[in-house]
C-alpha positions as CSV (number, residue, x, y, z in Angstrom):
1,X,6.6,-46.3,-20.1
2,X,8.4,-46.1,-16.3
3,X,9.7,-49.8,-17.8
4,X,12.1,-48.3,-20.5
5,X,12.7,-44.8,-18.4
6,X,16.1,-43.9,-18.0
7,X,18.2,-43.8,-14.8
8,X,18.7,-40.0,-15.1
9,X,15.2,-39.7,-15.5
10,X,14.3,-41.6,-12.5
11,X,17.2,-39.6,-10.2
12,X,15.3,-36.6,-11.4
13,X,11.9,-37.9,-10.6
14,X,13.1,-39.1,-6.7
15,X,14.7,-35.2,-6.5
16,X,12.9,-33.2,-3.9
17,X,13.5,-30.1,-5.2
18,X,12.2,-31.6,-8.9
19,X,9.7,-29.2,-9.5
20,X,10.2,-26.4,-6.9
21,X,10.6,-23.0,-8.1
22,X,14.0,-21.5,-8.0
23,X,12.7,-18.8,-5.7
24,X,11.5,-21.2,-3.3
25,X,14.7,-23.4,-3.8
26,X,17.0,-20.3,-2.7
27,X,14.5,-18.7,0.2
28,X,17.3,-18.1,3.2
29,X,16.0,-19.9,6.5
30,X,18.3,-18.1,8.7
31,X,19.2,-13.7,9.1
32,X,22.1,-13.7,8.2
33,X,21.1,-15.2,4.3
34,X,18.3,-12.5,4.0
35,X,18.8,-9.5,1.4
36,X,17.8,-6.0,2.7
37,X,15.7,-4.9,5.2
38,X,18.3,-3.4,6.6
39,X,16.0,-0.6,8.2
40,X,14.3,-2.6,10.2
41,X,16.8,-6.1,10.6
42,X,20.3,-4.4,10.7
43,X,22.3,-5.2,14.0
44,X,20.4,-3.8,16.8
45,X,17.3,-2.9,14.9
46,X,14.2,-3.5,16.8
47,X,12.9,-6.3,14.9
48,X,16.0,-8.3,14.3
49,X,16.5,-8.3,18.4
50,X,12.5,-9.1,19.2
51,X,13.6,-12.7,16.7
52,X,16.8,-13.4,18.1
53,X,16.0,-13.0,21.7
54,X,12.1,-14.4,20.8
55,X,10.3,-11.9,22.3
56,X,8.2,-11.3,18.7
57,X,5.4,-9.0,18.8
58,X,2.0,-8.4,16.6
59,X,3.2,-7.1,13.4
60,X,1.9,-6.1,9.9
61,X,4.8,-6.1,7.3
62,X,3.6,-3.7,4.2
63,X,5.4,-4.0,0.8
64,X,5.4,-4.4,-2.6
65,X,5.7,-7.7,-3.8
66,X,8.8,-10.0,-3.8
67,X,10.5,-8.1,-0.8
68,X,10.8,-11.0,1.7
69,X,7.7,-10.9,3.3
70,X,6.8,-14.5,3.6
71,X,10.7,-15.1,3.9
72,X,11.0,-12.9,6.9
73,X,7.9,-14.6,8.8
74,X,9.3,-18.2,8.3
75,X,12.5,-16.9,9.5
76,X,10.4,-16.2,12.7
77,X,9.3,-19.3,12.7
78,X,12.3,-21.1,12.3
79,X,13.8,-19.1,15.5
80,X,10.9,-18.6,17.5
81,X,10.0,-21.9,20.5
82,X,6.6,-20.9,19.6
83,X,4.0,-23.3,17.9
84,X,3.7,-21.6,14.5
85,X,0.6,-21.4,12.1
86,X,0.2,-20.4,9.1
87,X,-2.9,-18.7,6.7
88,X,-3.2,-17.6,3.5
89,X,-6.1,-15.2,3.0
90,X,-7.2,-15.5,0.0
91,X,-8.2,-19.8,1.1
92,X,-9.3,-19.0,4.6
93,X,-12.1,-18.9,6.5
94,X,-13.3,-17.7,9.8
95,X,-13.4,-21.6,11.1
96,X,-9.8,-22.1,9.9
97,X,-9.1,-19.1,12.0
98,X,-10.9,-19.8,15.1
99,X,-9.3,-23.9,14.6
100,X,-6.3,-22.4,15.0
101,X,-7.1,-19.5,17.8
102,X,-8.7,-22.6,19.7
103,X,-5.4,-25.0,19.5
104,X,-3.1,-21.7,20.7
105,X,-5.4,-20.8,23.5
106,X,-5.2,-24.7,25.0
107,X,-1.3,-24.7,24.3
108,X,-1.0,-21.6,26.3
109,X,-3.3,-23.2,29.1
110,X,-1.5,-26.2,29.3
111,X,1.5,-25.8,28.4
112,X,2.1,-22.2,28.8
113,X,3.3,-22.0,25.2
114,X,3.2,-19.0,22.8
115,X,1.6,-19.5,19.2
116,X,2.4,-17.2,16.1
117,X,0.1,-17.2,13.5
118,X,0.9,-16.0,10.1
119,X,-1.3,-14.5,7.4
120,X,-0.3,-14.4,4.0
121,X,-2.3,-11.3,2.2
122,X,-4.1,-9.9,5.8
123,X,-5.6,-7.3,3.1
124,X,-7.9,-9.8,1.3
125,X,-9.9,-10.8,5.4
126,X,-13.0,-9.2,5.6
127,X,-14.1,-7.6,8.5
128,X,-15.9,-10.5,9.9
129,X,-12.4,-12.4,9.3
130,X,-10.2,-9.6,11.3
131,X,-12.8,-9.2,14.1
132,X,-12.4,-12.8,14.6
133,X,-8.9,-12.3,15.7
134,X,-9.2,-9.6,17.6
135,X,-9.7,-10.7,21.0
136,X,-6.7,-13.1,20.9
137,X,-4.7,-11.2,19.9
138,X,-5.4,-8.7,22.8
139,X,-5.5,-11.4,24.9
140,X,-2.4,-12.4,23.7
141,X,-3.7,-15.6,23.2
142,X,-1.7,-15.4,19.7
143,X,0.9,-13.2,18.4
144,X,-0.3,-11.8,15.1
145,X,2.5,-11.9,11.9
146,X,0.5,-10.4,8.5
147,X,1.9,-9.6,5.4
148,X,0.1,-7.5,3.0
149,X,0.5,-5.3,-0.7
150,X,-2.2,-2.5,0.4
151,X,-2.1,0.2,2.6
152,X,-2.9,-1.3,6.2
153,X,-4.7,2.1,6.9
154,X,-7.1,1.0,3.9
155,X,-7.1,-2.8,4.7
156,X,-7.0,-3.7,8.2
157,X,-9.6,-2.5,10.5
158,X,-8.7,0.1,13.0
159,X,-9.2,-1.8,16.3
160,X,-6.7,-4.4,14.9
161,X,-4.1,-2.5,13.6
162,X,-3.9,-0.8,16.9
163,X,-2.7,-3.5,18.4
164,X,0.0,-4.6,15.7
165,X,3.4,-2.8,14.9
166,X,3.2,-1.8,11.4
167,X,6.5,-2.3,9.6
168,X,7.4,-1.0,6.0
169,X,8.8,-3.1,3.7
170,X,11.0,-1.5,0.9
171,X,11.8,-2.2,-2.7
172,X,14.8,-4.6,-2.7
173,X,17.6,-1.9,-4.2
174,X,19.1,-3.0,-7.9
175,X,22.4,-4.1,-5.7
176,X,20.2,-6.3,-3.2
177,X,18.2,-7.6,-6.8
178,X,22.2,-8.2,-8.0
179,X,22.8,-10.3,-5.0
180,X,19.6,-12.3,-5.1
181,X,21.5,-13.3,-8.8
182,X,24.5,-14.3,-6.8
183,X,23.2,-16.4,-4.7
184,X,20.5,-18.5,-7.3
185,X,23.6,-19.0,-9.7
186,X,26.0,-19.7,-6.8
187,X,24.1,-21.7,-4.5
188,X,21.2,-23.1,-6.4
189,X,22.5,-26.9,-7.0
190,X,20.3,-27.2,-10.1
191,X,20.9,-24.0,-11.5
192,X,24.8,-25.3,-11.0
193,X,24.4,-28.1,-13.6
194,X,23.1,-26.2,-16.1
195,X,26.3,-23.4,-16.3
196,X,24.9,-20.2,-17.0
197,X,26.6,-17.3,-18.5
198,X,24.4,-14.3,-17.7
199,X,25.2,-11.3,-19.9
200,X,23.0,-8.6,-19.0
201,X,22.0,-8.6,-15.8
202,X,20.7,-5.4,-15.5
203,X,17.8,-6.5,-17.9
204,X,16.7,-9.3,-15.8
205,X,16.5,-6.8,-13.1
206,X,14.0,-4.3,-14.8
207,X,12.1,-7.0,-16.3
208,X,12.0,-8.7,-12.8
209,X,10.3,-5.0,-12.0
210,X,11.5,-5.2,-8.3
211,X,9.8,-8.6,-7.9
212,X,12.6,-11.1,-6.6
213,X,10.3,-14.0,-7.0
214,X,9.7,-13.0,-10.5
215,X,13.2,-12.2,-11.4
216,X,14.2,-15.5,-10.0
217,X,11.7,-17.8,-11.9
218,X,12.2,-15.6,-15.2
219,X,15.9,-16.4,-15.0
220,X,15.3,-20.0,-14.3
221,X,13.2,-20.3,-17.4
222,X,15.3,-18.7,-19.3
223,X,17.9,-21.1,-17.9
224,X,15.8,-24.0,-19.2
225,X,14.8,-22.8,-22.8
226,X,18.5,-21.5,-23.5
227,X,20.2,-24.3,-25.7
228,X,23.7,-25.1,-24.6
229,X,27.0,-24.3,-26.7
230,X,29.2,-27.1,-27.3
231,X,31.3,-26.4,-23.8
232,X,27.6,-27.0,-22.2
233,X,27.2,-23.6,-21.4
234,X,23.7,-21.9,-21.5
235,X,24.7,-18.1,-22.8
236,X,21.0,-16.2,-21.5
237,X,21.0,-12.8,-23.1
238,X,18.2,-10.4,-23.5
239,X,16.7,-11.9,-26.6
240,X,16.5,-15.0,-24.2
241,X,14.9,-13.3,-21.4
242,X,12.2,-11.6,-23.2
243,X,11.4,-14.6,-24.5
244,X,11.4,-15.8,-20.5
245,X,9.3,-13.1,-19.3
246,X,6.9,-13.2,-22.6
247,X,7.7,-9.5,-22.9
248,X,10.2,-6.7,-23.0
249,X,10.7,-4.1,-20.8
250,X,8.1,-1.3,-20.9
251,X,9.9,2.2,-19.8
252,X,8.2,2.2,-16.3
253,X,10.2,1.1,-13.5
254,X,7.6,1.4,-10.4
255,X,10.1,2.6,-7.8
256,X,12.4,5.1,-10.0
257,X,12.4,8.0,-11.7
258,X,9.8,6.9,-14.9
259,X,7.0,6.0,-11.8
260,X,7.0,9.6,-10.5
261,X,7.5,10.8,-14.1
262,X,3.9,9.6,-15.6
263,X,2.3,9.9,-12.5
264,X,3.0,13.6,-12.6
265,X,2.1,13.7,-16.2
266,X,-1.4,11.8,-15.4
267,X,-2.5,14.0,-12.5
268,X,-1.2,17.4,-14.9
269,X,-3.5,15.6,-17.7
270,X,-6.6,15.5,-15.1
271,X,-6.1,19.2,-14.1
272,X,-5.2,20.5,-17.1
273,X,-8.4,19.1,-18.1
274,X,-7.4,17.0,-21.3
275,X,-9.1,13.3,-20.6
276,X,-7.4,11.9,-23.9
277,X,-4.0,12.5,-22.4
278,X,-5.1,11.4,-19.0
279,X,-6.3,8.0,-20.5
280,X,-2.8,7.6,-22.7
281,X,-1.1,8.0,-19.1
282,X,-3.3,5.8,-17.6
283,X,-2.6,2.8,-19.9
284,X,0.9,3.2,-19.7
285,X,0.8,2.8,-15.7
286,X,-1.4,-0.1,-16.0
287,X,1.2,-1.5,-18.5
288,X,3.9,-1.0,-16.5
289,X,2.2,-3.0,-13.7
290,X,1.6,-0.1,-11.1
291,X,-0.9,-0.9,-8.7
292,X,-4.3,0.4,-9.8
293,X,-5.3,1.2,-6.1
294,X,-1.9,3.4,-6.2
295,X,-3.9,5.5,-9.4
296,X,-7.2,5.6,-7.7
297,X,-5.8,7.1,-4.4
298,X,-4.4,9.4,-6.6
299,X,-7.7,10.8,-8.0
300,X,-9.2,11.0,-4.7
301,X,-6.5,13.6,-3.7
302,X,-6.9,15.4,-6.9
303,X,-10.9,15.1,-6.9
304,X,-10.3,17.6,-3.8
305,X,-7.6,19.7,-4.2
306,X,-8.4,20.7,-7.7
307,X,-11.9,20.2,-8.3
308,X,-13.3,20.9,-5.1
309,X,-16.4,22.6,-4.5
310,X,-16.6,23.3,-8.7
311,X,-18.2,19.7,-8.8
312,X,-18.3,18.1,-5.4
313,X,-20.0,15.3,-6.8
314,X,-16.3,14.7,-8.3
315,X,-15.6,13.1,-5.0
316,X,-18.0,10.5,-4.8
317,X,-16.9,9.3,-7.9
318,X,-13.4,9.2,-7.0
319,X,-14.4,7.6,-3.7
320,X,-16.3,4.6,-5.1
321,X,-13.7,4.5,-8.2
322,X,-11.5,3.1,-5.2
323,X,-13.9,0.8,-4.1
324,X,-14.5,-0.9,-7.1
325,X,-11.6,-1.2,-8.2
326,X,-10.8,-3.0,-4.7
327,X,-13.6,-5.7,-5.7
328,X,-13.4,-6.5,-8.5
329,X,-9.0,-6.3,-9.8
330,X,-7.7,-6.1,-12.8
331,X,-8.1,-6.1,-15.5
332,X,-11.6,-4.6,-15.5
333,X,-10.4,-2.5,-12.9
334,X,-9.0,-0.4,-15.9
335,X,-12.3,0.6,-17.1
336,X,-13.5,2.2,-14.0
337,X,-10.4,4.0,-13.7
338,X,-11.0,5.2,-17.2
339,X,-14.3,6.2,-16.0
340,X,-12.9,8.0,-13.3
341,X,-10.1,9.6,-15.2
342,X,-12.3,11.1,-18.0
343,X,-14.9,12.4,-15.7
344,X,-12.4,14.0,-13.7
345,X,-10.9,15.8,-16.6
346,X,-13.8,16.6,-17.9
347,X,-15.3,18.4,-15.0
348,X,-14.8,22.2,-13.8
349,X,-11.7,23.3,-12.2
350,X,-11.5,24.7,-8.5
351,X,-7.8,24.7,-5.9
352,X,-10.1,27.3,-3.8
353,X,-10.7,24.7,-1.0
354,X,-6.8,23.5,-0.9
355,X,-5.3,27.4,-1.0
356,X,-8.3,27.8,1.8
357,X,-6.7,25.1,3.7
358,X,-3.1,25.9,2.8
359,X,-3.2,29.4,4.2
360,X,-5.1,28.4,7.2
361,X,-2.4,25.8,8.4
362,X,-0.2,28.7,7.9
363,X,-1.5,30.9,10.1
364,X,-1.7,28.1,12.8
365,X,1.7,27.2,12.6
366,X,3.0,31.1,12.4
367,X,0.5,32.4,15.0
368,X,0.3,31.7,18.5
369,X,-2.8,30.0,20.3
370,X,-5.4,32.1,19.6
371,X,-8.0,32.5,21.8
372,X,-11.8,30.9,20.9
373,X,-14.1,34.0,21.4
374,X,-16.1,33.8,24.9
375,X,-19.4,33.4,23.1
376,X,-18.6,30.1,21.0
377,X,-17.5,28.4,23.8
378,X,-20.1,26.3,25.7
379,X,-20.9,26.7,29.2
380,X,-22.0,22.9,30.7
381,X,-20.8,24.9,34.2
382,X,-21.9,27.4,36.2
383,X,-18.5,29.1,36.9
384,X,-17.8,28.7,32.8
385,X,-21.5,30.6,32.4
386,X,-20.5,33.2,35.3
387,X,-17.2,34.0,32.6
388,X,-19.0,35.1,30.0
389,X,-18.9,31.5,27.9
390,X,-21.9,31.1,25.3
391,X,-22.8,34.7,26.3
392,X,-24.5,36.5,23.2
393,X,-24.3,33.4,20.9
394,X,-26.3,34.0,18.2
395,X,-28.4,31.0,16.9
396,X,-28.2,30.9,13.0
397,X,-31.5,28.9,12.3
398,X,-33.2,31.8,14.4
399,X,-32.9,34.4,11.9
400,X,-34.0,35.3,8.3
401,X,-32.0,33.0,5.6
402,X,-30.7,30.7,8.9
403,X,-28.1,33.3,8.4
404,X,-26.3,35.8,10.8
405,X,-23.3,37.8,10.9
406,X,-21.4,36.9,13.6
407,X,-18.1,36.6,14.5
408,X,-16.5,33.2,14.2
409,X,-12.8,33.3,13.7
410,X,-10.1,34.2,17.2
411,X,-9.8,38.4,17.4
412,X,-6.6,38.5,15.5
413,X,-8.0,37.1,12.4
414,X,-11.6,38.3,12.6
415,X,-11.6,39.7,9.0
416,X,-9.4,36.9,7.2
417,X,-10.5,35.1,4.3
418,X,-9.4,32.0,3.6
419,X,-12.0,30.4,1.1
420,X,-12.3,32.4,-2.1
421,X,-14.6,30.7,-4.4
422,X,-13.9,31.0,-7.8
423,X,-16.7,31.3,-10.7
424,X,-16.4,27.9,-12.0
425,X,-19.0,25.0,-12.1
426,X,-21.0,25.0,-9.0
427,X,-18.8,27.1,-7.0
428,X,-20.2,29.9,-8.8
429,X,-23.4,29.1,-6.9
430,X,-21.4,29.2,-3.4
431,X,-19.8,32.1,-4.2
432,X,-23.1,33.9,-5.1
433,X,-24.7,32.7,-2.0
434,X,-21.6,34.3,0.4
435,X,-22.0,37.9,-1.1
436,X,-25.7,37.4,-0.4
437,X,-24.6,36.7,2.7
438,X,-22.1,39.1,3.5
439,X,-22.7,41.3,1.5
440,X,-21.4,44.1,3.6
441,X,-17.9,42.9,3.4
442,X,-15.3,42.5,0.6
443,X,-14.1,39.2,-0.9
C-alpha cells in the first residue's frame, strides 16, 4: 500500500506534530505565552520571581483540571539549570522514585547541581510512595514540583506538605478560555490549513467545562469532522460541537452560579430530610462532572452540623462514604454516595452541637481571657500546688454515677449553656441523661 501512497500523505506521515493533540501542540514553553495565573505569576509575584531568577522551591500546585499545571512545571524546567525529572503517579513506583532521588543526590555531590523532580497527580502516591521522598526533599537533595486535583490537606501526608509551598491554582476565567481559542486558531499551523469559522464560542467554552485541554481537543475534532464549504472553510457551530464533545451542555457550570445553586439545593434536600430530592440533586452533580469527593466532603460537614448527636453513627458513614469513594472512582462511586445521601436524609435531625459551638466561639471572641478556675489547673510544681492549682478537684469516677457537680466553665460564664439537646433520635437519650444529672439546674 506505502507503494501507490500519495505525496501529501507521506508529508503528513514524516510531520512531527502528525498525531499530537492540539492542546499539546499549543502548550506555551515560555511566561510570557501562559494564560492566567496571574495571582501567583503576575510581575513581581513570588513564584514568577523564584523561575526567573531560578531559585525554585518545593511546591504543590492544587487545581481543577486543565489550568496549566503540567504547563507551569515544564516552564520550570525549561528556565531552571537544574537536571529535571519527571513522574506521573498513577505509573510509578517507589524504585522509579528512589532511581531518580539516587541520580540527584550523586549530581549534587559531584557536580553541585540542583535536581527538580516533577510529579504528575502527587494525590494518587501512597504513603509508602510520599515517605520515600521525604528525606530528600529536606535534605534538599531534590526540590519537589507536584501537581494534584485533591485537596493536598486530604492527599499528601502531613510531614511532606510541611515542607512544600502549597499554591492554588484557579479556574482559567471565560476571557483567559477565549484566549486559549485565539491562540489554537491563530498559532496552531495545522489548525491554519484547515480555515475555521467559529461561530459560538461561548458554547465551546461551557462544554469545555473549564477544562482547556478538553476545550482544545473538542474544537480540533470538531475541526476535523466539519465538511468544508466550497471557499474551503470549515463553519463549526454548535450542532458541530455537540457532535465533538458526544454531548450537550448540561446546565451545571462547576465554577459559576449553577455549581453553588444545586449544591445548596442537595445539602437543603439532606436536612430537610427528603432523600428522593437529595438523590435527583445528586445525579445532576455527577452529570455535570463535579468532583464526587467535592459531594462527599459535603456530607461530612452536614453529618455534623445537622445531624449531630440525633444519630452519631451519621458520621461514620459520612466518613468512610469519603473513603470509598477515594478507592474505588467513578462511576461506582455514585452508588456509595447514594448510600450516603439517603441515609443521611433519612435519619433524625439535630444543629444542637453547631449552635453549641457557634455561641461558644462567640463568647471567645467577645469576652476577654477568662481565667481557668484554680482547681482545674494541674500542679506538676510545688509553687503552682502552694497557689491553690488542683486544690479541691473533684474526681468524677469517685462518686455515685461517675458524676459530680462541679464547676467547669471560667467565673463569668459559670451558668451558661451552650449544648441544648433537642428530643430527636438519640439525643433524646443525652438529653435525659443531663437532667438526671443536673437536675438541680434549668436547661
Amino acid at each position: 500500500m506505502e507503494l501507490f501512497a500519495d505525496k501529501k500523505s507521506i508529508r503528513r506521515s514524516r510531520d512531527p506534530l502528525a498525531g499530537t493533540p492540539l492542546a499539546e501542540r499549543i502548550r506555551p514553553a515560555r511566561l510570557e505565552d501562559f494564560v492566567g495565573q496571574t495571582h501567583i505569576l503576575g510581575e513581581g509575584k513570588p513564584l514568577r520571581l523564584m523561575i526567573e531568577q531560578d531559585q525554585v522551591a518545593s511546591i504543590i500546585f492544587w487545581g481543577p483540571p486543565g489550568v496549566g499545571k503540567t504547563t507551569l512545571a515544564r516552564i520550570i524546567a525549561e528556565h531552571t539549570k537544574a537536571d529535571f525529572y519527571q513522574l506521573n503517579a498513577v505509573s510509578s513506583g517507589v524504585k522509579d522514585v528512589r532511581d531518580i532521588l539516587e541520580k540527584a543526590d550523586l549530581s549534587r555531590r559531584r557536580l553541585d547541581k540542583r535536581s527538580i523532580l516533577f510529579i504528575d497527580e502527587i494525590h494518587r502516591f501512597n504513603k509508602a510512595q510520599q515517605d520515600a521522598l521525604l528525606h530528600s526533599v529536606e535534605d534538599g537533595v531534590i526540590t519537589l514540583i507536584g501537581a494534584t486535583t485533591e485537596n493536598p490537606s486530604f492527599e499528601v501526608i502531613a510531614p511532606l506538605l510541611s515542607r512544600c509551598r502549597v499554591l492554588v491554582m484557579n479556574e482559567l476565567s471565560h476571557e483567559e478560555l477565549n484566549k486559549i481559542i485565539d491562540m489554537a486558531i491563530e498559532k496552531d499551523a495545522i489548525l491554519q490549513l484547515k480555515k475555521i469559522d467559529l461561530s459560538d464560542r461561548d458554547y465551546l467554552i461551557l462544554l469545555g467545562a473549564g477544562d482547556a485541554r478538553i476545550m482544545l481537543n473538542g474544537l480540533e475534532i470538531a475541526a476535523n469532522i466539519a465538511k468544508p464549504d466550497k471557499e474551503g472553510r470549515r463553519k463549526i457551530n454548535r450542532e458541530i460541537l455537540e457532535e465533538a464533545f458526544q454531548r450537550k451542555y448540561a446546565r451545571y457550570d462547576k465554577s459559576g452560579e449553577e455549581h453553588y445553586n444545586i449544591i445548596s439545593a442537595f445539602i437543603k434536600s439532606l436536612r430537610g430530610s427528603d432523600p428522593d430530592a437529595a438523590v435527583y440533586w445528586l445525579a445532576r452533580m455527577l452529570d455535570g462532572g463535579e468532583d464526587p469527593k467535592f459531594i462527599a466532603r459535603r456530607m461530612i460537614v452536614l453529618a455534623s452540623e445537622d445531624i449531630g448527636n440525633a444519630d452519631p453513627f451519621a458520621l461514620v458513614i459520612a466518613t468512610n462514604c469519603f473513603t470509598a469513594v477515594d478507592y474505588i472512582g467513578m462511576p461506582e462511586a455514585r452508588i456509595v454516595l447514594s448510600h450516603c445521601a439517603t441515609y443521611l436524609a433519612s435519619a433524625p435531625k439535630s444543629n444542637a452541637a453547631y449552635l453549641a459551638i457557634m455561641e461558644a466561639a462567640n463568647d471567645v471572641k467577645n469576652l476577654p481571657n477568662l481565667s481557668v478556675p484554680l482547681h482545674l489547673r494541674n500542679a506538676p510544681t510545688q509553687l503552682m500546688e502552694s497557689l491553690g492549682y488542683g486544690k479541691e478537684y473533684k474526681y468524677a469516677h469517685s462518686y455515685t454515677g461517675h458524676f459530680v457537680e462541679q464547676q467547669f466553665l471560667p467565673e463569668n460564664l459559670k451558668d451558661k449553656i451552650y449544648y441544648k439537646p433537642t428530643d430527636n433520635g438519640r439525643e433524646k437519650n443525652i438529653r435525659e441523661r443531663l437532667n438526671e444529672w443536673w437536675r438541680n439546674k434549668k436547661r
